[in-house]
Every structure is written in C-alpha cells, then in structure tokens.
N, C-alpha and C positions, 0 to 999 in steps of 0.2 A: 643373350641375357647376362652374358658374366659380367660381374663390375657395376650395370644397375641395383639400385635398393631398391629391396621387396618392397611392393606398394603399402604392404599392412604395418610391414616397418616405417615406412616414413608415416603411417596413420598413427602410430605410437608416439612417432619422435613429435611431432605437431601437438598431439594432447600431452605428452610431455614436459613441452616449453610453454604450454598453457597452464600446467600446474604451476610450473616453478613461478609464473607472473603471481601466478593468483594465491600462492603462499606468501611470496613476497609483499604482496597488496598485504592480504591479512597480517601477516607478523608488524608492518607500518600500522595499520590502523588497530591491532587487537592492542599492542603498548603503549600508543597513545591513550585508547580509555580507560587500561590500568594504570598507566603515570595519573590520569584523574582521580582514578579509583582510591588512590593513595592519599591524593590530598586531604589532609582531618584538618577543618578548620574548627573543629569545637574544643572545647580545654577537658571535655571529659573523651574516654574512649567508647566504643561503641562496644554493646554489653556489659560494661559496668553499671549501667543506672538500670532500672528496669524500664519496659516500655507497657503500654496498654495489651490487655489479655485483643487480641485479633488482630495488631501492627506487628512489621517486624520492618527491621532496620536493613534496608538494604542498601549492599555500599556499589555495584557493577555498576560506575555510569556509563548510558549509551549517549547517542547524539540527541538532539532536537528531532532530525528528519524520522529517528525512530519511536515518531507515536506509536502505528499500528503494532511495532513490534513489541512496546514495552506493555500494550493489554494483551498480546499475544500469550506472554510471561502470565499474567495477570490470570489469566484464561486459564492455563497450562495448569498453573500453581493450587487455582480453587478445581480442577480436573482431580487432580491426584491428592490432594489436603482429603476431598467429601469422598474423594471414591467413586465419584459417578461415572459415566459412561460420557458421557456427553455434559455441555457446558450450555446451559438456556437461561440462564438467571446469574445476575449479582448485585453483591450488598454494597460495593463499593463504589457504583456511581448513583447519583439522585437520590443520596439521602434523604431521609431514611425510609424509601419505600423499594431501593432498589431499581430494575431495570432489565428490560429480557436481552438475551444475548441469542442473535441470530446469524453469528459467524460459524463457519465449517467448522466441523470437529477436525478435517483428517489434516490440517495443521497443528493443532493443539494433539493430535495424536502424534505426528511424526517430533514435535520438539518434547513431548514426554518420552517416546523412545529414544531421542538423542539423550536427556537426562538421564533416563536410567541404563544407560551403556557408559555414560558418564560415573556415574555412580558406580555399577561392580566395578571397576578399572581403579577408581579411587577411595573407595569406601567411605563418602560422603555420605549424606544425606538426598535422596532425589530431588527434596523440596532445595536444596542449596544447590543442586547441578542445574537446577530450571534455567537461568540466567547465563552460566557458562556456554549450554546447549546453545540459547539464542545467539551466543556471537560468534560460535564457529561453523554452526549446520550452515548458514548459506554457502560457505566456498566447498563445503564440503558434497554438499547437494551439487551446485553447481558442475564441479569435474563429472560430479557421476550422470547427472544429467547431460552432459555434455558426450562421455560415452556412451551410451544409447543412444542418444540421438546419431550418433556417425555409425552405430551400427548400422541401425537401419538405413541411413543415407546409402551405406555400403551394400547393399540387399537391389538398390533401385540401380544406382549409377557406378559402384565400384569403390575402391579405396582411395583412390585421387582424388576424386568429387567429394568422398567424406574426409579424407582430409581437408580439401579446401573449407567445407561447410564448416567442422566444428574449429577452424580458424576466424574465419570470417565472424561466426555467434559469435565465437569465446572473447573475440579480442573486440566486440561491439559494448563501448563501454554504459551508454544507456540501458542495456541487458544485462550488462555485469554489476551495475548498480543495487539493482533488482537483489542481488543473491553476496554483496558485499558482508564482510565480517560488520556484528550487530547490526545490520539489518532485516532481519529475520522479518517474512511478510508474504503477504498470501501473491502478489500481481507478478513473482517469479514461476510459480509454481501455475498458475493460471496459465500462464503467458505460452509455458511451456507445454501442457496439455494442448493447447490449440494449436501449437504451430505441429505437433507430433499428429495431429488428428487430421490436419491438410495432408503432412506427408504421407499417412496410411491412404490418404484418397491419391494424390499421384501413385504409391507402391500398386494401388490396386487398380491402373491404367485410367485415372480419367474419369471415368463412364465407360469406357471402351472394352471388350473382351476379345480373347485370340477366338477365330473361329475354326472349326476341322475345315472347311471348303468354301471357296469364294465363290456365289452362281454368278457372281459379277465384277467387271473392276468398277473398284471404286478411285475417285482421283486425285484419293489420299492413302488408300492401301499401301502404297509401297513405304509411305512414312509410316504407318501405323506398324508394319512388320517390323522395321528398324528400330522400333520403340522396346518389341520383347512384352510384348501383351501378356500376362495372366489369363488364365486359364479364366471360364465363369466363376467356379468355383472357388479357385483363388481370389479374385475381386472380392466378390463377395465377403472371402473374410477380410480382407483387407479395408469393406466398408464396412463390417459389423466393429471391424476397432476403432476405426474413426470414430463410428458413434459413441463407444465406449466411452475413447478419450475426450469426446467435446463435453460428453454428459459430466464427465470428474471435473472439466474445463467451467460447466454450469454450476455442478456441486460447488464448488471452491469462489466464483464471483459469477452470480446470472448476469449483473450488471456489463462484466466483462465480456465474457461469451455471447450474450444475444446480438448484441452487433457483427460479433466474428461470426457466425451462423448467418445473419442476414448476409453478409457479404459471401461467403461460402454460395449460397445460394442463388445468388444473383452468379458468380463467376461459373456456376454448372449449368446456368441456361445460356450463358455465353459457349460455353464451350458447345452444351448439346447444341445450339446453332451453328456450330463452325464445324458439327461432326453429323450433318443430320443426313449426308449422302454416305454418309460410312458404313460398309457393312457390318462392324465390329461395333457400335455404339448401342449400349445395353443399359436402357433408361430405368429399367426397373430395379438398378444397383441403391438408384438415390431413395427410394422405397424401403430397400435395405436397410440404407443407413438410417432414414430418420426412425423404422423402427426399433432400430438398436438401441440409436439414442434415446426415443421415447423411455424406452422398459430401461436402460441403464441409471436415466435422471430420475426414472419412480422409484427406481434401487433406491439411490443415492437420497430423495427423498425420505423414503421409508427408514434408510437407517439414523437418519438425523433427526428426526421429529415423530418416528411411532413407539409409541402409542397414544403422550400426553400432550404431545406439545403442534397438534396439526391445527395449521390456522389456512389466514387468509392472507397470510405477508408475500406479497407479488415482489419484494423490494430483494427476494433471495430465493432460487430452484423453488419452485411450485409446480403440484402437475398437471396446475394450466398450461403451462413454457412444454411440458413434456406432450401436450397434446397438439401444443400447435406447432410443435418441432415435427409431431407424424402429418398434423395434416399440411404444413404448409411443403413436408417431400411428396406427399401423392401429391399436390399440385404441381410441385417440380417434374414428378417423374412423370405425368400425365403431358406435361407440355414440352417434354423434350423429345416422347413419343409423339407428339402432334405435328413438331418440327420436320421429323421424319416420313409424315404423311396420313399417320395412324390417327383416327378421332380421337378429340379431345374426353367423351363421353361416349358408353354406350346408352343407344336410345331405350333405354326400360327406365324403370321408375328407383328402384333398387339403386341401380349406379349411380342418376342425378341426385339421390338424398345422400350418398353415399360423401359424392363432389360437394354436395352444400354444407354436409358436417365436416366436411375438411376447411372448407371457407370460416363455418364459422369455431371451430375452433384456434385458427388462424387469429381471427377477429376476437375474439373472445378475450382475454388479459388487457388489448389496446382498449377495448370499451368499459370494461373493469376499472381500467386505470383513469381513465377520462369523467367515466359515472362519478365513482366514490372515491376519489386518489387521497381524500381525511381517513377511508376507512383503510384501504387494502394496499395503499403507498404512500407513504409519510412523507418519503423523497422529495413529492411534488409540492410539500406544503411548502408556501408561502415564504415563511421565516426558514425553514433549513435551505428554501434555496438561493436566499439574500445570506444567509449566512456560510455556506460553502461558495457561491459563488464571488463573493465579496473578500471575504477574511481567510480560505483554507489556500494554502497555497500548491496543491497540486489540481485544484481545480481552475487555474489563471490560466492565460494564454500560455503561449510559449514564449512571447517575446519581454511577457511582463515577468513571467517564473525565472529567466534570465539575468533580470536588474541584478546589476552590483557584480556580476561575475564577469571571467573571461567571454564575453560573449562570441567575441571571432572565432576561436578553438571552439567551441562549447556549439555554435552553428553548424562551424564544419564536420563534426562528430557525428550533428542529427543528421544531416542533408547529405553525406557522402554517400552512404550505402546505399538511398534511393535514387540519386542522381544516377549511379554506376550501373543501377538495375533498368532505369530508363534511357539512359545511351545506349547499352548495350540492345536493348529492345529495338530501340530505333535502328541503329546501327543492323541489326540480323533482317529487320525489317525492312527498310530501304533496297536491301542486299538479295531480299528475296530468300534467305536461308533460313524461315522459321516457316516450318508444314503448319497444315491444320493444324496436326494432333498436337503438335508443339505448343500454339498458339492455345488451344483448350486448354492444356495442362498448367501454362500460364496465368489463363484467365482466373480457375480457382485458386492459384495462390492471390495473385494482384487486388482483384475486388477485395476483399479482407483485408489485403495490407494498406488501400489506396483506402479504404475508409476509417479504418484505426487510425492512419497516420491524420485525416481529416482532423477527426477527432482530437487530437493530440495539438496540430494547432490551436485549440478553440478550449483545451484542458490538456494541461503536460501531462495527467497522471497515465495518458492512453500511450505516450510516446512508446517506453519500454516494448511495451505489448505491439505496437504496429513494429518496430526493426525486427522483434522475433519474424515475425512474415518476410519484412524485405531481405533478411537475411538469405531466408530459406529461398525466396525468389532467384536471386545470385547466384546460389548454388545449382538453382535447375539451373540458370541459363549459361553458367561453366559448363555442365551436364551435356550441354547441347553441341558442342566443337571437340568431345574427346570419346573413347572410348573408354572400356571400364578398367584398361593395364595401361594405360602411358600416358605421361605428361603429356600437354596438350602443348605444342610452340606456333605461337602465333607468327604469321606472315604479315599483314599490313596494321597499317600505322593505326587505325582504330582501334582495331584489337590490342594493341602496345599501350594505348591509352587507355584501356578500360585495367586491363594488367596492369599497367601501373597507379592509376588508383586504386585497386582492389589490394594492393601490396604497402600502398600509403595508410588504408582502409584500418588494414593488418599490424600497421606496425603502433596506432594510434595508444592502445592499451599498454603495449611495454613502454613506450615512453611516456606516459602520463605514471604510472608504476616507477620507472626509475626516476623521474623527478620529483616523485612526492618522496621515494626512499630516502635522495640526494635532503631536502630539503631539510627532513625530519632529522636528516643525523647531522646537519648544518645548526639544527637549533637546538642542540643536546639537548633532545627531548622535550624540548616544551612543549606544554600547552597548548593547540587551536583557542583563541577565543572564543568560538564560536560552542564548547566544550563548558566552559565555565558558568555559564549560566544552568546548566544543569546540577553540577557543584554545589553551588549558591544553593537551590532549590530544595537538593540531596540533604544540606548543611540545617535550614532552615525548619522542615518538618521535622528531623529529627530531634533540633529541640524543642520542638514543640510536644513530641511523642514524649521527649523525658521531664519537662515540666510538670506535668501528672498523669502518673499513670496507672490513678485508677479512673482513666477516662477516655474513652478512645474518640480522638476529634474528629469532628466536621469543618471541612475549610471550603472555604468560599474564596475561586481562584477565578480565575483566566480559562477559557478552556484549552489553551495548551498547556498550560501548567497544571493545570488540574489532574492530565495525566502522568505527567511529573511525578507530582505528590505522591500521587497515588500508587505511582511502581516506588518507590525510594520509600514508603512507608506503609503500605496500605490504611491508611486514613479514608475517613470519609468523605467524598467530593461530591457538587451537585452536576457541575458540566463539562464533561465531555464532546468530542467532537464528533459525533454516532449518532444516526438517524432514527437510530433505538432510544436514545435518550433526547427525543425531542420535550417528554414533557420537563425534563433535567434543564435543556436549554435554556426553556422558554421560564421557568420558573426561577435561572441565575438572572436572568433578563427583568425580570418583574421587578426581582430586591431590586437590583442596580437602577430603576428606575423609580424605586419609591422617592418622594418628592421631602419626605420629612423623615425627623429622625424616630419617631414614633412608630408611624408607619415601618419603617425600615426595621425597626427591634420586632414587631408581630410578626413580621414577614421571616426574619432572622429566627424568630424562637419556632416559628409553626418548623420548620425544617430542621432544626433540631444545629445550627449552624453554632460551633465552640468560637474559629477564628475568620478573620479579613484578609485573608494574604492576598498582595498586588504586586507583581514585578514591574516594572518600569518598560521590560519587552515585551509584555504581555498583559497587559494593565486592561485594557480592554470594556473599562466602564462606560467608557461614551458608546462604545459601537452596538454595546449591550443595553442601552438604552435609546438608542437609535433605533435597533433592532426590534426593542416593545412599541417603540414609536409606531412603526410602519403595523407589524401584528393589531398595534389596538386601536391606533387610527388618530393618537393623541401625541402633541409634538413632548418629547422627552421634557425641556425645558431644564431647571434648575434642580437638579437632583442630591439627593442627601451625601454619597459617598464622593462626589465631587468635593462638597464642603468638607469632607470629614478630611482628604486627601490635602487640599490645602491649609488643612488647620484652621481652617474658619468655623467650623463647631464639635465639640467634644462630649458626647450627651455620657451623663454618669452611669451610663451601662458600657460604657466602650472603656477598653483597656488598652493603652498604645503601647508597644514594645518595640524597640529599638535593635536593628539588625544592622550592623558594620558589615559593608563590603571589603574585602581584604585587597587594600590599595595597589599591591604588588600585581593585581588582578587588571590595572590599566582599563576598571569601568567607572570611571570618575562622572560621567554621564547620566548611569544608571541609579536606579535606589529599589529599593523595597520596602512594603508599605505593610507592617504587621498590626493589626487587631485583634484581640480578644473579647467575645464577648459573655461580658461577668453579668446576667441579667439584678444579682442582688448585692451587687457591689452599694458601695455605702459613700455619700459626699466625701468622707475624711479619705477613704481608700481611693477614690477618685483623683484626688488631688494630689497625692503623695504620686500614683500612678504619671502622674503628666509630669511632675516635676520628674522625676524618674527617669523620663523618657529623653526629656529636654537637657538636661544633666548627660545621659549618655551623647545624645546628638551633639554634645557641644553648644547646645545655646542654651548658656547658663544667665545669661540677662531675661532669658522670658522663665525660666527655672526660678530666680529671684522671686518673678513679679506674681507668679504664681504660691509661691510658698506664701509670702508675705500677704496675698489672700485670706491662705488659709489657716493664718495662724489670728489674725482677725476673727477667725471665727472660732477657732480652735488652740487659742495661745497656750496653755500648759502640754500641748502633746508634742514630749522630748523627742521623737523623729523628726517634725516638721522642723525643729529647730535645728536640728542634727545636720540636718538637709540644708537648711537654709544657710549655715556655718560652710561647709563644704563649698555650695556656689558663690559666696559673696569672697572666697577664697579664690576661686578660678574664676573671675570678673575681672579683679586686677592684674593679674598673669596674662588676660588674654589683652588689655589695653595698652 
C-alpha cells in the first residue's frame, strides 16, 4: 500500500476541487448582480425621500429565472416581520384581498436561519440579511449536501465509488443549476431528498435481506452474498429512512415527489420479479417503508397546516397522498410476495376489506381530482393550464426551453449522463455481468429516473430532478466492476469508452466555470443584458414608491414582472404566476380585456389599482386577453389598453408618465409603458399631463398640438402657456 492515496483522501480531494468550482461559479455570478446592484439610475438616492408605511426599497438584483426565489425572499421576510411560525397568507399579491400561500415552511425556515447567522456575524438587521441569505445558501447547501450524500454512498460501496458519485452530481451542471448563487428555490432541495431516499433503499439491499441459513440454493445466492446484505433489521431501518426522506421529498413539492414514488414503485415490482426465487427477498420491507412514509408526510402535514389552516388542497402533501402512499406499499408488498408464490389475499373477509381499502385509498386523490379538480386542484383549471403551459417557460418542452441558446453544448449536457448509464447497461448486459440482484437494484433507481426524465422532455422544469437519479444510476453501476479499496482499471475498449465519457461527463462544469470566469473579466465587468431588465423594473417602482408616499401602490404589471415589483418594493400587485393566485390571474385577465375605457376604470378602481406598468418583455395584454377569451368563451377583440398603449385614447382619468431607458443600456427596441390612475383628476390637469409626457418623449409637435387645445379652452392658465413656449422652442431645434 505504500505510495497509494488513502481512498477517504482522494474523497476529500474530489469535494475539494468541487468547492473551489463552485466558489468560483459563485464569486463570477454573486459580482455580476452587485455590479447591478450598484447601478442608480435615479437623481435621488435611495433613502433619502421617504417611501409608503409597508414598501421598502430594495436594491439586491437577482436574475429573471429567479422568480420562485425572489417570493421565497418575500415569504422569508413576512415570516420574521409578523413573527409567525409559518407563512399561509399575503397582502402583496391580488390586491387588495390578498392570497393564501401553500409553499413549505422548511425552506422559508432554512433561508431565515441563513439570515439570522447572517445577522450575528454582521450585526445587520435579519430583515436586511433575508436577500444576502438567498444568494449564497445554494452553493453553500450545495457542498454540504453533496458531503452527505458521499457519505452515505461510502456506507454502501466505499470511498472510490463516493468519490466518483459526488464527482459525477457535483459537476452535473443541470443539478448545479438548481443550487447556483441567487437562485435559491425549493426543486434543489426536493431533488435531493428523493435521490437520498432511493439510495437508503439500495443501502438497505433492494428488498433483499442477509439470512442466518440457506434450506436452498438459490440461482442468484452467490450474487446476493457478494452484494453484503443487511441484516432484517438493518433494512428495515434503512427503509424507514427512505420513507422519511421521500415524505420531506412530499412535504417540500407533492407535485414532484408523486411521480418519483410512482416510479420507485413500479422499479420494486421489477426487481421483486427478478428476485422472486431468492431466498433473501423480504417483501414486507416495502410495507415498511410506505408506512414510514405515510406517518412522516402526516408529520410533515401536521406541522404545516395544524391547527387552522387544514383544507382540501390536493395541489400540495395532503393526507390523502399519505394514505395512498400506505395502501398503494401493501399492494406492492402483497404482490411481490405473490411473485414468490405466496397468495395474493388471505381467504377471510378481514384481509379482502383490508386489500380493498388499500385499492381504494390508492384511487382515492385520482377521483377527488377528476370529480371536483374547481374545488380540491386548481392546477387542472382550464386557464392556469393554457397559462403555464403556454407562457411559463419551465413548463415548455425541452427543445423549445432551449431556443436562442447554445443548444449543441446545452444537448450534450442533458443527454450525456443517460446515454453513459445506458451503454454501460447494455454493455454489462450483452456481457452477461449484471446478476439478478444487480439488475433489481437497478430497476429502482431507473424507473424514476426513466420517468422524470420523460417528464422533462415534455416540461424542462423535471430535467434537474431526473439527472439527480441518473446520476446516482452511474454510480451504482461504477459500483458494480470495483471493490470498496481500489480503483477500478478497465481492460476492454467498452469500458475505456464509458470512462471516458464519464471523465468528459466530469470535466463539463469546470469548463463551463472557467469560461464564464474568462469571459467576465474579458468584459471588465459588464453587465449580462439579460440583468438589466430587472434594473429597469428595480429603477421604475422605486419612483413610483417616492412619488407619494402616503400611498402605498397597486400596480397592474405582466405576471413576470409583477414579481419584480414586488420583491424590489413590496408594492401591491394583482398577478403572479402561482396556482394560488388563480383568482389574481384571472381578474389581471378580466381588466386587460375590458373592451372600453369605462369599463376598464370600474374594473381598475374595484381592485383598488394606483398604476399601469407594461414592459415591452413582458407586456403580456394580448395573451391576457386571449386568456379571458378562451375562460369566457368570448373572442377578446378590440381591447381598451391596447388603444391606451398605442396612444389612440387617453380617457381623463389616466395619467401618462414617461420613463427613459438609459441608452448606454443597448435596449433601443424596448420601452416601458407607465400609467397612473388619478380617478378625480380634472380636464385641465389632464391635459398638462399628456403634454408632460410628450414633452419628455421627445414629440414635442403632438406636445404643441395638445397644448394649443388646451389653452382654447383654458387660455389665461400661465403653465399651459409656459409649456407651450418650451415646446414651440424645441420644434425648431428638432427640424
């Protein structure tokens, strides 16, 4: 042994050079959003003017892709402001009636204790560390998550195998995504429960247990011993953790989890088939686990929603899910013992009710959801799901979520790690070097990973969450050609090819890292475009917050921008992109579709709505009345804020304000579209307003012809004249 490295040494050196990436990542991206951060495009500074009693001025911009993270902030902030325990309610979408909040606490927990460790270390304020928290916890999570999980890999298959593993995750840059600096968000922390809750099912053999005595050979015995079985006993805990982690997996997204459970469970009837002459196959493990899981997600229930807040929302952990997670294991574990020859039932009356409330609790949620999906899943309705599946873009395919990017690299990224998992399979397969037991232990990672990734075709937002699996896939089947103390050297040319893409796999994340590092300090620091629209947005509310403030506004936005707004001010907004806020949706939908400007002002004052903000990326009037189209079964047609947007009508309750994009900005393309609405605004203030605005825009020839209206009506009032000197000044400058 002299002169080799300890195996736990090179596990170190491997997570080692996976931090220094992933610092590196972070220090590039956490500079860029404070060179953002930096930019003041206003002529007052922030804090000097006062804002409205419930807004506050925030300057940390993240990106666009961080919606979920910036209400996460949002979440966090009204967490620790009220003092509550938990977050079920807020004031800041669908004004003014608010909106229930059915997101986990235990992320809004873990970025309030990032905060307040934030906090003693700095002696801030926790409410001002909320936003720091968000941009560093992912990479930070990330490492530490990434050791644990090689722990345990090291528990099953040794230190070689966990180093290859938390190589292969870490440097999987669709996963790394997930947990990148400012994107704080729940589908990392999901992702990662599930793939940890597969691995407690292989730690705990499969299904399989060691037995004291064989009355038989079996004609996979000899692989089964080679495997290193668990005792009953051990198994067993090994699947009460599963259950644990899949229920935290539930708690944190059901949406996520129920498919990885379905799959889970199809791959343990695959294996109990492929183990049903085994003497070591021990069905009553899967009974085990789903009751762990049952009683862990009623947990996880209970502490989220008891004592005021227990409904009937199937759209998030319910313990309907918890009941058909226990009965659809005794169906499992019933027919993996049937596999093995043992009846399906026994003949009394007792058992068959027994088997039928496991069926129907099974069934139970799917006919719930089919019956009344208006009452007990929103999800299904009609307009959120033209509307997510239309307009959100991690709900697009994969090849549409790709437009405009590298898509070559960006292919090879998704499709390497599964290709490598399925060569290799073939390849051990052909070969005849993969036992039963191999092949079972296989089947529960694969199904889950081969359906996530389905899924992920058909919606990118699954991608992340299915490589967590193929990941872990890879590493069993490294797992499978070495022992737990020595590299593994491959002999023929297959294997040479799977090594070397697994090392191509590997190397894809340092080099996407050092060419963004390269790149960034090539453009002394600039700017992403893709950054400044959020700028803009930051820029925009904020004067709008200092305008008056004894007022705290309603803006009527985009729903991406809406959230915008709404982390860069807390302002009041109608629509967000949240299944929670369908009637928020459906009611931004309604105005946009009012046909006249009357209409439009009742509809504008019932919701208590101050401004009109429209960005030119997120303008979104037409699809929002598309959207009421399809809901009310009437074609949109000629709509009021269309007209208003073209300047084809100006009714005396609308106030135009003028917002300069800062040209050095390179969106010569873009605009933004600001309204106010003044409901007791006056003809004369109307009219000063428009010229006002025209004046600022630079078209001082329709500035003119408006003045000269109004002084027609109004000729001794010294501003209109004031005004109209001014423009007939810059007419001839501009000819």
């Amino acid at each position: 042994m002299k002169g080799k490295i300890p195996p736990v040494i090179f596990f170190a050196c491997c997570l080692g050079i996976l931090a220094f990436f992933v610092f590196a990542d972070t220090w590039v991206v956490s500079n860029t959003f404070w060179n953002a951060t930096r930019l003041n495009l206003s002529e007052h500074q922030v804090g000097i003017l006062p804002v409205p009693a419930g807004a506050k001025e925030r300057e940390l911009v993240l990106p666009v892709s961080g919606i979920d993270g910036k209400w996460w902030i949002i979440h966090t902030e009204e967490l620790i402001r009220k003092g509550f325990f938990r977050v079920r309610y807020t004031e800041i979408d669908n004004s003014p009636h608010g909106r229930e909040v059915h997101w986990s606490s235990g992320p809004i927990w873990l970025l309030a204790g990032f905060a307040y460790l934030i906090s003693l270390c700095s002696n801030k304020p926790i409410l001002d560390c909320v936003p720091l928290a968000a941009l560093y916890v992912g990479p930070i999570l990330w490492l530490t998550l990434l050791g644990i999980y090689g722990g345990f890999l090291q528990q099953k298959y040794g230190w070689i195998t966990a180093s290859f593993g938390v190589l292969i995750l870490g440097t999987c840059s669709s996963v790394f995504e997930l947990f990148k600096a400012g994107n704080f968000d729940h589908h990392g922390l999901v992702g990662w429960f599930s793939m940890m809750s597969i691995l407690y099912l292989l730690i705990g053999g499969a299904g399989c247990v060691a037995r004291a005595k064989s009355k038989k050979k079996s004609i996979d015995l000899a692989a089964v011993q080679e495997a290193v079985l668990p005792t009953e006993k051990q198994a067993r805990r090994w699947f009460i953790a599963s259950g644990v982690f899949g229920a935290a997996a539930l708690w944190i997204s059901a949406a996520t989890e129920i498919p990885v459970l379905v799959g889970v469970a199809i791959g343990g009837l695959a294996g109990g088939w492929l183990l049903r002459k085994s003497e070591t196959l021990e069905p009553s493990l899967w009974l085990t686990w789903g009751r762990s899981g049952c009683i862990a997600s009623l947990c996880f229930y209970l502490l989220e929603y008891f004592p005021n807040h227990m409904g009937w929302r199937l759209e998030v952990n319910h313990p309907l899910y918890s009941m058909a997670w226990l009965g659809g294991a005794e169906i499992l574990s019933r027919t993996i013992s049937w596999f093995s020859g043992k009846p399906f039932f026994n003949k009394n009356p007792f058992d068959l009710a027994r088997l039928c409330a496991c069926l129907v609790f099974v069934l139970l949620p799917i006919l719930l959801i089919l019956w009344k999906a208006h009452e007990f899943f929103w999800v299904a309705d009609r307009f959120l799901l033209a509307l997510h599946n239309e307009h959100i873009g991690e709900f697009q395919h994969l090849l549409k979520a790709l437009e405009g990017r590298a898509i070559g690299i960006l292919l090879f990224m998704t499709f390497i790690v599964p290709f490598i998992v399925l060569l290799r399979i073939g390849f051990l397969f052909v070969q005849q070097r993969l036992s039963v037991f191999s092949l079972a232990s296989i089947a529960i990672v694969l199904f889950p990973a081969a359906f996530m990734f389905g899924l992920a075709l058909k919606q990118v937002r699954w991608l992340g969450i299915a490589l967590f699996f193929w990941c872990l896939l890879l590493t069993v089947l490294f797992a499978l050609r070495q022992d737990k103390n020595h590299w593994p050297f491959p002999k023929k040319w297959t294997t040479w090819l799977v090594s070397l893409l697994s090392v191509i796999a590997i190397l894809i994340m340092p080099y996407m890292t050092f060419r963004n590092t390269m790149n960034w300090l090539a453009k002394n620091n600039d700017i992403p475009k893709d950054l400044l629209p959020n700028v803009i947005a930051r820029d925009v509310v904020h004067r709008i917050l200092r305008a008056n403030p004894s007022r705290l506004p309603v803006i009527l936005s985009g729903p991406t921008t809406s959230t915008d707004l709404a982390y860069y001010s807390q302002a009041r907004v109608i629509g967000s992109l949240y299944w929670e806020n369908m009637t928020g949706l459906k009611a931004a939908a309604d105005i946009f579709s009012a046909p006249s400007a009357d209409i439009a002002k009742q509809k504008l004052l019932s919701r208590h709505i101050t401004h009109i903000l429209l960005f030119s990326w997120d303008e979104f009037s037409k699809d929002y009345a598309a959207l009421n189209g399809m809901e009310t079964g009437t074609p949109s047609g000629d709509i009021f804020v269309s007209r208003l947007l073209k300047d084809e009508e100006m009714p005396q309750w609308v106030r135009p304000l003028f917002y300069p994009i800062p040209p050095n900005f390179e969106l010569e393309e873009e605009s933004v579209s600001l309204f106010e609405i003044v409901p007791d605004q006056t003809r004369l203030d109307s009219l000063i307003a428009q010229a006002i605005y025209r004046l600022d825009a630079g078209q001082s020839q329709s500035a003119v012809r408006i003045l000269q209206t109004a002084l027609t009506e109004y000729p001794e009032n010294t501003l209109l004249n004031q005004l109209l000197h001014k423009a007939m000044d810059i007419v001839p400058q501009k000819q």
